[in-house]
MARKOLKE-585109 format. One record per atom (N, C-alpha, C, O): residue number from 1; residue in three letters; atom name; x, y, z. Coordinates in steps of 0.1 Angstrom, whole numbers, m for minus. Layout:
REM MARKOLKE-585109
REC  num  residuo  atomo   east  north     up
REC  NUM      ala     CA      X      Y      Z
...
***
This chain:
REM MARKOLKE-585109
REC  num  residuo  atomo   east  north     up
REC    1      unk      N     26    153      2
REC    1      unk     CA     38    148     m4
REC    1      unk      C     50    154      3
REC    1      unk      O     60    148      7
REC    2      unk      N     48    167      5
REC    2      unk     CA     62    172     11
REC    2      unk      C     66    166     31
REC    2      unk      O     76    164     37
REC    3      unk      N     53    164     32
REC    3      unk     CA     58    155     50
REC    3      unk      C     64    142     43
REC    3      unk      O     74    137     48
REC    4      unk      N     57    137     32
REC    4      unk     CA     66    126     31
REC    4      unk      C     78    125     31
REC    4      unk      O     86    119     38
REC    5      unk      N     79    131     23
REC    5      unk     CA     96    133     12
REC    5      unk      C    106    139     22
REC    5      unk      O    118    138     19
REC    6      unk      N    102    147     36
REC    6      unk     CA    110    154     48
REC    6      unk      C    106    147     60
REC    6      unk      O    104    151     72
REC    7      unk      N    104    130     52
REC    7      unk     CA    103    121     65
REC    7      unk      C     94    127     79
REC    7      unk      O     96    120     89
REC    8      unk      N     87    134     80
REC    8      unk     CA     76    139     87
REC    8      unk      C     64    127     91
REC    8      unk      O     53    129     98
REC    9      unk      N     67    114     86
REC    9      unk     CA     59    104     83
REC    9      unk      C     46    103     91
REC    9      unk      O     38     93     89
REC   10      unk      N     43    114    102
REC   10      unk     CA     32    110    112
REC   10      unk      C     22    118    103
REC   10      unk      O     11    114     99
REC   11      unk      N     26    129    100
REC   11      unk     CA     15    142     87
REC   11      unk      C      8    135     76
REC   11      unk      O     m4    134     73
REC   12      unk      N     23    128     71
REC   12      unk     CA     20    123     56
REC   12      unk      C     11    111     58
REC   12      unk      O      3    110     49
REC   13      unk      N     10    101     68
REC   13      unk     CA     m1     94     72
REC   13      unk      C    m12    102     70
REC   13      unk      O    m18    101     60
REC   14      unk      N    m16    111     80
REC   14      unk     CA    m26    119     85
REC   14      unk      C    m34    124     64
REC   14      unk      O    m44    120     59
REC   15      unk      N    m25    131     59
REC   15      unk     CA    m23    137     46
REC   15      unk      C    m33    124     36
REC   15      unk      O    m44    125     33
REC   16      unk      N    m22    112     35
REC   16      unk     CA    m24    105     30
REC   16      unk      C    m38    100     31
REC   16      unk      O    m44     99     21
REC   17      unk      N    m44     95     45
REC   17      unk     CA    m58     91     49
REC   17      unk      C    m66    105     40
REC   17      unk      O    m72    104     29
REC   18      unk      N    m65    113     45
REC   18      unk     CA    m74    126     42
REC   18      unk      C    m75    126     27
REC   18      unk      O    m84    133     23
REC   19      unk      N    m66    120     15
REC   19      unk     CA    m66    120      4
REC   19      unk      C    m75    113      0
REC   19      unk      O    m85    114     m8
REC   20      unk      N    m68    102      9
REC   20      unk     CA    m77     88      4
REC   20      unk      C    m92     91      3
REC   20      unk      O    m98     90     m8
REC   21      unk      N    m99     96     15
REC   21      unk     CA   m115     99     16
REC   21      unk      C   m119    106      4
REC   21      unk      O   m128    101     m3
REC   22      unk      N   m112    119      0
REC   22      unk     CA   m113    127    m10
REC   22      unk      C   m118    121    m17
REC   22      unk      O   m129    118    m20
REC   23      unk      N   m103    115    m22
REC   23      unk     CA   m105    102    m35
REC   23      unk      C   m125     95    m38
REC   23      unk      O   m133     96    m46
REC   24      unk      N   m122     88    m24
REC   24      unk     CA   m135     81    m25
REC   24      unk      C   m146     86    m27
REC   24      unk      O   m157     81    m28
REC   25      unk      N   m142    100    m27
REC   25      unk     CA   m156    109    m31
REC   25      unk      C   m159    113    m42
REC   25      unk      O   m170    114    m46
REC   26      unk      N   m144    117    m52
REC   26      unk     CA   m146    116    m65
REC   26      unk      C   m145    106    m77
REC   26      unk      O   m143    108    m89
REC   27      unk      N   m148     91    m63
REC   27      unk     CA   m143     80    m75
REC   27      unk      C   m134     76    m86
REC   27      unk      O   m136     70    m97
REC   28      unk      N   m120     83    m78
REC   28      unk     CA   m108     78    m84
REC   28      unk      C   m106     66    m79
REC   28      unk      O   m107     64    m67
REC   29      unk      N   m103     57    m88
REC   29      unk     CA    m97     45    m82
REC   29      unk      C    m83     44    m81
REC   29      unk      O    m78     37    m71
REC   30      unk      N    m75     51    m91
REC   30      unk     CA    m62     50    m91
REC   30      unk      C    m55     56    m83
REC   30      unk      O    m44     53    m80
REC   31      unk      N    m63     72    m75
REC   31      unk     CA    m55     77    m64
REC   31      unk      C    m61     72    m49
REC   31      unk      O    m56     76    m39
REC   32      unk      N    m72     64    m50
REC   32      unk     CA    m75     56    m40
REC   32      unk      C    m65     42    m31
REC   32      unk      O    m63     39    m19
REC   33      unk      N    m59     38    m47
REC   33      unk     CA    m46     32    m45
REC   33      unk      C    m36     38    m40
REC   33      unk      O    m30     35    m30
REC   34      unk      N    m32     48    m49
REC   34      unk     CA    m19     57    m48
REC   34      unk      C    m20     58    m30
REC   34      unk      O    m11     55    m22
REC   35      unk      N    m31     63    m26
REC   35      unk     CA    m31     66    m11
REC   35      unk      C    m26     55      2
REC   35      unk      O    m18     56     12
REC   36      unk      N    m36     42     m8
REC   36      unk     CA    m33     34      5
REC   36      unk      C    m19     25      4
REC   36      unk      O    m14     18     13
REC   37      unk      N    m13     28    m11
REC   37      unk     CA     m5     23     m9
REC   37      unk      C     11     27      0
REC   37      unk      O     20     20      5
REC   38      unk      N     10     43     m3
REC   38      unk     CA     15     54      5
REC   38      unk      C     16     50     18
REC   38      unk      O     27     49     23
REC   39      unk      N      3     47     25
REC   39      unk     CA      1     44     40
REC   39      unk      C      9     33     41
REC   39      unk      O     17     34     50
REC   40      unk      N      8     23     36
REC   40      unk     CA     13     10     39
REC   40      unk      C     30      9     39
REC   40      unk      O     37      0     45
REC   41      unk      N     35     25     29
REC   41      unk     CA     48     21     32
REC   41      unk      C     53     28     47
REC   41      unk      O     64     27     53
REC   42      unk      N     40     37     51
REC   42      unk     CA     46     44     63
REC   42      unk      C     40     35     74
REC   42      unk      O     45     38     85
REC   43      unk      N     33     27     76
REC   43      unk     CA     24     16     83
REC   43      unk      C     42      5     88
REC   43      unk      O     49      5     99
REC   44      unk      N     44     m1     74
REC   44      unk     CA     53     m4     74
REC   44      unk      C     71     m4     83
REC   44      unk      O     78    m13     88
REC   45      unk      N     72     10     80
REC   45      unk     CA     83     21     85
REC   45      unk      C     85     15    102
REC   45      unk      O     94     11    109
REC   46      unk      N     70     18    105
REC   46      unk     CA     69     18    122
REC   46      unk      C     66      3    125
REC   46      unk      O     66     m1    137
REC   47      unk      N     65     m5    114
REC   47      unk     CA     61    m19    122
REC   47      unk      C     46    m25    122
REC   47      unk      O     42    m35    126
REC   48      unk      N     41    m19    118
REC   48      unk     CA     23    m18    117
REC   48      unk      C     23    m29    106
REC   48      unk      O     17    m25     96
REC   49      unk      N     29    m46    105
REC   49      unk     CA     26    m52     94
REC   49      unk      C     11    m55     93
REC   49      unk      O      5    m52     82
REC   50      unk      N      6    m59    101
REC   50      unk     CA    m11    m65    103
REC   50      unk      C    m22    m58     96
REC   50      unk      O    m32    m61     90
REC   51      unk      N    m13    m41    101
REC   51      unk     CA    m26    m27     92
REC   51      unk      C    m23    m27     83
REC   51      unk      O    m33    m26     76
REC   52      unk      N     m9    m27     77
REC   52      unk     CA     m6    m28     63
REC   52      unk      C    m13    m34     50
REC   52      unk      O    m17    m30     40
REC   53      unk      N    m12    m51     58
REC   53      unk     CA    m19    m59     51
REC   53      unk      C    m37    m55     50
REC   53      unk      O    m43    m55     39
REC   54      unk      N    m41    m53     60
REC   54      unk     CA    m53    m48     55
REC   54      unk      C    m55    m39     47
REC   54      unk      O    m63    m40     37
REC   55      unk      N    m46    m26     51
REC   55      unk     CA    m49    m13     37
REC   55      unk      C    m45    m20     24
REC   55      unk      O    m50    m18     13
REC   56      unk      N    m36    m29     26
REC   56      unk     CA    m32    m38     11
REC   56      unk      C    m41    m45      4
REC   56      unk      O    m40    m46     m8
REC   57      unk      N    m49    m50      9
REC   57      unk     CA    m63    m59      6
REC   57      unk      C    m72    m46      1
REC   57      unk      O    m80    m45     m8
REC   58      unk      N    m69    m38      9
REC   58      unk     CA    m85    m32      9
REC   58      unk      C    m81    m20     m8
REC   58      unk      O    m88    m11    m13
REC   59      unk      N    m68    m24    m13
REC   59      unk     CA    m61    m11    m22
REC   59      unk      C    m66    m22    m36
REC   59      unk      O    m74    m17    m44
REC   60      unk      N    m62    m36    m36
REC   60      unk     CA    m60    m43    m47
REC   60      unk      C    m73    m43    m55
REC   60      unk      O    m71    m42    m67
REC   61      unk      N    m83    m44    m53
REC   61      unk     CA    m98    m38    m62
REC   61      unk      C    m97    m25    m73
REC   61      unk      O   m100    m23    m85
REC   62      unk      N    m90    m13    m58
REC   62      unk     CA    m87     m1    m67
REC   62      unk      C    m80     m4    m77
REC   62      unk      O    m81      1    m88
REC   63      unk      N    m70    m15    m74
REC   63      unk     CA    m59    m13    m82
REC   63      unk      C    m61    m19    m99
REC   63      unk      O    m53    m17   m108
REC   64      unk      N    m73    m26    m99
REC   64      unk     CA    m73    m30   m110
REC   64      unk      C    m78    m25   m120
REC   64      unk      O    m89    m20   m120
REC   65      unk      N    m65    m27   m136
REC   65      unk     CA    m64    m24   m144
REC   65      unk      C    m53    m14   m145
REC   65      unk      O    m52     m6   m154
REC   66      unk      N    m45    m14   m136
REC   66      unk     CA    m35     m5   m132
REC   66      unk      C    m22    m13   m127
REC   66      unk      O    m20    m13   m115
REC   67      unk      N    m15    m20   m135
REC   67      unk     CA     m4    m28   m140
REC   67      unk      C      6    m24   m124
REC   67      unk      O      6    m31   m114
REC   68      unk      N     13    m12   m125
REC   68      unk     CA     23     m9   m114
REC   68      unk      C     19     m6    m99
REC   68      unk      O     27     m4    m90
REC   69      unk      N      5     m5    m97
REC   69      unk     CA     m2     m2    m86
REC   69      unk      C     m1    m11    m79
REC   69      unk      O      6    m10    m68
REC   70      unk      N    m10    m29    m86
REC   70      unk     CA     m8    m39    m87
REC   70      unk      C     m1    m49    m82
REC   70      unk      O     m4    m59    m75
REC   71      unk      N     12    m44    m90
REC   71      unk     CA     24    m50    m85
REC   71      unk      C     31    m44    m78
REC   71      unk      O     40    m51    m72
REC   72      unk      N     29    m28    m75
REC   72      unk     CA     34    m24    m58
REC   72      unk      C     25    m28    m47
REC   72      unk      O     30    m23    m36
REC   73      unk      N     14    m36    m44
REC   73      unk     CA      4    m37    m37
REC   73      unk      C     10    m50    m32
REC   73      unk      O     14    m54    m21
REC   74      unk      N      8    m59    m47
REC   74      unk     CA     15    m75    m43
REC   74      unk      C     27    m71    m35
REC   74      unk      O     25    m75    m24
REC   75      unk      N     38    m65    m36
REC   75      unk     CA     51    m63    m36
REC   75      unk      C     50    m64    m20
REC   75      unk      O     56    m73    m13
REC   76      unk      N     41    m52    m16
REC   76      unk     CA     41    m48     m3
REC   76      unk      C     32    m57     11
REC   76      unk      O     31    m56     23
REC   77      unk      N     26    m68     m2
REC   77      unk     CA     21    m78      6
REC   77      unk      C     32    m87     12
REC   77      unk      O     31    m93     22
REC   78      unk      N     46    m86      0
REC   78      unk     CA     56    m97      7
REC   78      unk      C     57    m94     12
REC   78      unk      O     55    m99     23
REC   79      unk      N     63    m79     10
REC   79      unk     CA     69    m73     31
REC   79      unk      C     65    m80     40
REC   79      unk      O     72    m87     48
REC   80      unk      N     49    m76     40
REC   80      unk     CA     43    m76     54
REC   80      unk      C     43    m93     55
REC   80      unk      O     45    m98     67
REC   81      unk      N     42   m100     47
REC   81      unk     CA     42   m111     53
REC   81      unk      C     52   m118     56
REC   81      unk      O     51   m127     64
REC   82      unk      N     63   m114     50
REC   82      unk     CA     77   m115     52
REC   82      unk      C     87   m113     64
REC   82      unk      O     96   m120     68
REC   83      unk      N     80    m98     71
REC   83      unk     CA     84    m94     86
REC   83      unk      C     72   m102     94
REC   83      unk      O     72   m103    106
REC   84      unk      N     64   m107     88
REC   84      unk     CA     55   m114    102
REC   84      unk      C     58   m131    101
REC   84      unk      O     50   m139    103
REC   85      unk      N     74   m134     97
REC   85      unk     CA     77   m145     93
REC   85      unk      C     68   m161     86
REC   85      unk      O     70   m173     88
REC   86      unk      N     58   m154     77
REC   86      unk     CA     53   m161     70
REC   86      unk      C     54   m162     54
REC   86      unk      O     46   m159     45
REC   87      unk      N     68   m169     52
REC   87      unk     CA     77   m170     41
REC   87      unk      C     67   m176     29
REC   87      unk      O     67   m169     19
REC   88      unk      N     61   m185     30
REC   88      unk     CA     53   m190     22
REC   88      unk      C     40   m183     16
REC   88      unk      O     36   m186      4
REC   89      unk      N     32   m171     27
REC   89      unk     CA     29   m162     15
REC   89      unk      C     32   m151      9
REC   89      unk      O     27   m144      0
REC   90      unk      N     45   m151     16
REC   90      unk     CA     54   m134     10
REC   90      unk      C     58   m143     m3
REC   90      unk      O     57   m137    m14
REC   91      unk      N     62   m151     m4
REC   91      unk     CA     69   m155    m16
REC   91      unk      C     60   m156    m33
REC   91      unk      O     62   m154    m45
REC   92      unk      N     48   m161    m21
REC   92      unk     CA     36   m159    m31
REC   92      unk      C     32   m147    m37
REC   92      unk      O     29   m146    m49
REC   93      unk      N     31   m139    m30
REC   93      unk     CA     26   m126    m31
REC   93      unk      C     42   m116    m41
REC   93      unk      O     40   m109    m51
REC   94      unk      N     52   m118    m35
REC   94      unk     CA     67   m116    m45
REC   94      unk      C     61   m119    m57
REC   94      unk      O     57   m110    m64
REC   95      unk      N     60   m133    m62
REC   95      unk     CA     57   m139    m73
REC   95      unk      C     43   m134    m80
REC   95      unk      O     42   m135    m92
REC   96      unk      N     36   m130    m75
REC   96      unk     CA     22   m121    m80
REC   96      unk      C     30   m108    m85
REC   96      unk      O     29   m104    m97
REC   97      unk      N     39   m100    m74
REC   97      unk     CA     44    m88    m83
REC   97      unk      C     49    m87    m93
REC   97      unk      O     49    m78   m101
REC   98      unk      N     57   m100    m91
REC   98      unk     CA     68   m100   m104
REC   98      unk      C     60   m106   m121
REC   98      unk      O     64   m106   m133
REC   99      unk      N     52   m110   m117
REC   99      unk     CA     37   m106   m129
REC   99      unk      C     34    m97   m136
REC   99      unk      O     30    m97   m148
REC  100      unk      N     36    m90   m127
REC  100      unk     CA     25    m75   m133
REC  100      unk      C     40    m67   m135
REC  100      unk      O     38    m55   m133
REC  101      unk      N     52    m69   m136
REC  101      unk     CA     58    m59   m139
REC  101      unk      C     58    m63   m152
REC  101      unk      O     64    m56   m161
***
């Protein structure tokens, strides 16, 4: 958290991945999310829409039953599809967040 928050963003990747595994080991689902969704906004940061979208898919399983996860997951799906100029599923994906708020 603290590379994050002091913009260090290459750590808090690194941090973040290494959580994530954790996670998967003690079968949290909700910090499984928390992780990748973390990544995706530093994925993001640098331009990485393509990986984003994958860690985004691969977060939305964890995320269910967890309302704000959810709809930060959708949310981050518009981004990415939004900077890879494909207006038609960012909009979709917008409209999925605006759901679950």
């Amino acid at each position: 958290m603290a590379n994050y928050a002091n913009q260090k963003l290459d750590s808090a990747f690194y941090f973040f991945n290494r959580s994530e595994i954790l996670s998967e080991l003690e079968i949290d689902s909700l910090m499984i999310t928390y992780n990748l969704v973390q990544t995706v906004v530093i994925q993001e940061v640098f331009g990485d829409y393509l990986g984003s979208e994958k860690n985004l898919i691969e977060a939305l399983p964890y995320s269910q039953g967890d309302l704000r996860y959810q709809a930060s997951a959708y949310n981050q799906l518009g981004i990415s599809f939004k900077q890879l100029s494909n207006n038609e599923d960012s909009l979709y994906y917008y409209d999925k967040a605006w759901i679950f708020r």
